[in-house]
N, C-alpha and C positions, 0 to 999 in steps of 0.2 A: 648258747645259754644266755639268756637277759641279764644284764650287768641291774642289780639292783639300784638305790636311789643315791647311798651314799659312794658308789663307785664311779655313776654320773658323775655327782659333784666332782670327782677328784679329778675323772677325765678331762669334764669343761675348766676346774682351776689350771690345770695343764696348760691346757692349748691357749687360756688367755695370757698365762704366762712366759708361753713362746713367744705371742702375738707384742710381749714387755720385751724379751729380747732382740726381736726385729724392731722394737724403738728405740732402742740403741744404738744398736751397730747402725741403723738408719743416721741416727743423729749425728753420730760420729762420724761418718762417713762424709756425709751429705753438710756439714757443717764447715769444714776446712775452709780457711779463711782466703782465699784465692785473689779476695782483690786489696785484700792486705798487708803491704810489704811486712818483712819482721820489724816488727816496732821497737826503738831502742830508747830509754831513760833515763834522762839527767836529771829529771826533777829532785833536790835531795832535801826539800823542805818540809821538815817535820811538821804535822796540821791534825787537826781530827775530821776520821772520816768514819762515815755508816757503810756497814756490811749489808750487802744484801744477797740469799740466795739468788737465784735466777734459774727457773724450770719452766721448760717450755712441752707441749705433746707435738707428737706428729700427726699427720694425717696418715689417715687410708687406712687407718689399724683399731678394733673395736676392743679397747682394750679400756679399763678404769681411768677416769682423769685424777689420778695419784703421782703425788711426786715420786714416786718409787719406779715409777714407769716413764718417769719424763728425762729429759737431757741435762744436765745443771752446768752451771757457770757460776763464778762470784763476783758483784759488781762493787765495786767503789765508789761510794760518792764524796770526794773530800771537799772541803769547805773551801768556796768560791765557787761550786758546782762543777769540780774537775772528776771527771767519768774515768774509769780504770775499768775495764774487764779482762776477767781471766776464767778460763777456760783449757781443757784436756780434749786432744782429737784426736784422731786417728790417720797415719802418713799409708803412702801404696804398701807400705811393707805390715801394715797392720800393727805396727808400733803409735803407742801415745807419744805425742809432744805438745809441748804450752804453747797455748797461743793468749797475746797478753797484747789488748788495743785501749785508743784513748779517747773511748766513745760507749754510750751502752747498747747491748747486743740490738744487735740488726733484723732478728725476729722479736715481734712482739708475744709476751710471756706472763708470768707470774713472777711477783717479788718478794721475799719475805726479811724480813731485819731479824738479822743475827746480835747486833749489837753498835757500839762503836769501839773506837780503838785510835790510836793516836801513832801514825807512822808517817811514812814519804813515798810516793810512788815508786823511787830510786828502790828503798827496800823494799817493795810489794814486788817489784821486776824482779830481783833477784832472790827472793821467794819460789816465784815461777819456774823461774831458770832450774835452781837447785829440788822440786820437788823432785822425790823418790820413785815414783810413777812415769817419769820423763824415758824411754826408749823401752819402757818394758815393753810386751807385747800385750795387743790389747785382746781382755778375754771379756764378752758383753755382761758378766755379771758377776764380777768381783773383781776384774781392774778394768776399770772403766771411768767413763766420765766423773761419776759418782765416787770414785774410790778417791780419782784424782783432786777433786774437790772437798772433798773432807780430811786430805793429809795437807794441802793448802791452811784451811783452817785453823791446825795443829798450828801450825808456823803463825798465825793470825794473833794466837793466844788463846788461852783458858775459856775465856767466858766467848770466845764465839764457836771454838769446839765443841764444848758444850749446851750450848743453842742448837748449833748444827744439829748435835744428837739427836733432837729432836724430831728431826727430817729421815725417816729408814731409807736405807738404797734397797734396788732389788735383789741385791743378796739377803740383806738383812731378813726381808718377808716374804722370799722366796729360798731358801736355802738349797732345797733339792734341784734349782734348777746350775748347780755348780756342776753337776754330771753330765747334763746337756746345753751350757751355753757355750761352749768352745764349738758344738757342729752352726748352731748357729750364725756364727761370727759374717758367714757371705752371704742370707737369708735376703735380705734385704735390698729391695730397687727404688726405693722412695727417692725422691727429689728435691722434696720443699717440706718446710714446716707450717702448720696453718697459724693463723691469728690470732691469740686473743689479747683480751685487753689489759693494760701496764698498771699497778697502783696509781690512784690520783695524786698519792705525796710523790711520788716518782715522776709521772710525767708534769707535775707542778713546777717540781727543780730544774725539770730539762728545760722547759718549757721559754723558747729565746723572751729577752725582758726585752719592754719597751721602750723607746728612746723618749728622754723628756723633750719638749717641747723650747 
């Protein structure tokens, strides 16, 4: 029997949405920080710093260029141009744990401001350390990178939770795929993340300064 026209759609939203779960578990996977020892933090100088999301796509996968289907991190930029990222991965046990470096991420991505906020790296560390997300097991589409990154926030404060909000995850705009993203979770053989390019107010700040003459 010919599946009618609205039946297509729901099939093709489907399989693009499996195609969102395989960039996950990809990301996560494939992301673990390996040539990064655990990073530890003394900084305890209270400063102001800009929140930035950070969502990147994978390749190989024909799936929407949405951040609902991308990998997130949050980046710090505090004042003197001192870089924090933080990030949720996935360890061989298929548990999330933080990963929290002092540099911004190593794929190039998309950046968006959440806000600012006035802390210390010291407490952004131990932020990481105590999210709620840290050893659960990872399921690609309600505790995931995304989940992890938005209970960070919570801890960030008010007005960058609710910025965030602004950002859905793939559960948010995918909700039926809660029944099939745990077969998912070993889907994925991907390697590398592809390119693109950083905000210019981003790579402005990174950007090394010249030496005067």
């Amino acid at each position: 029997m010919a599946l009618n026209a609205d039946a297509v759609k729901v099939v093709a939203g489907a399989a693009v949405a499996l195609g969102g779960i395989a960039c996950l578990v990809s990301s996560a996977k494939v992301s673990k920080r390996g040539n990064y020892p655990k990073a530890k933090e003394y900084d305890v100088e209270e400063r102001e710093a800009e929140v930035f999301l950070f969502t990147c796509r994978l390749p190989g996968i024909p799936v929407p260029d949405s951040t609902d289907f991308h990998h997130w991190a949050l980046v710090l930029l505090f004042e003197g141009n001192d870089v924090r990222t933080m990030e949720g991965l996935v360890d061989e046990e298929s548990k999330l744990y933080a990963v929290y470096y002092k540099e911004k991420p190593v794929d190039e991505g998309k950046y968006y401001s959440l806000g600012k906020v006035r802390t210390s790296p010291k407490k952004v560390f131990e932020m990481c350390e105590s999210n709620c997300f840290n050893s659960q097991e990872y399921l690609p589409t309600w505790q995931n990178c995304q989940s992890w990154v938005k209970e960070l926030a919570k801890k960030l404060g008010e007005g960058i939770a609710l910025k965030l909000e602004e950002f859905k995850t793939l559960m948010e705009t995918k909700p039926f795929l809660s029944k099939v993203g745990k077969a998912a979770t070993s889907s994925s053989n991907f390697t590398s993340r592809p390119s693109m390019k950083a905000s210019n107010a981003i790579k402005k700040a990174w950007a090394p300064k010249e030496k005067s003459s």
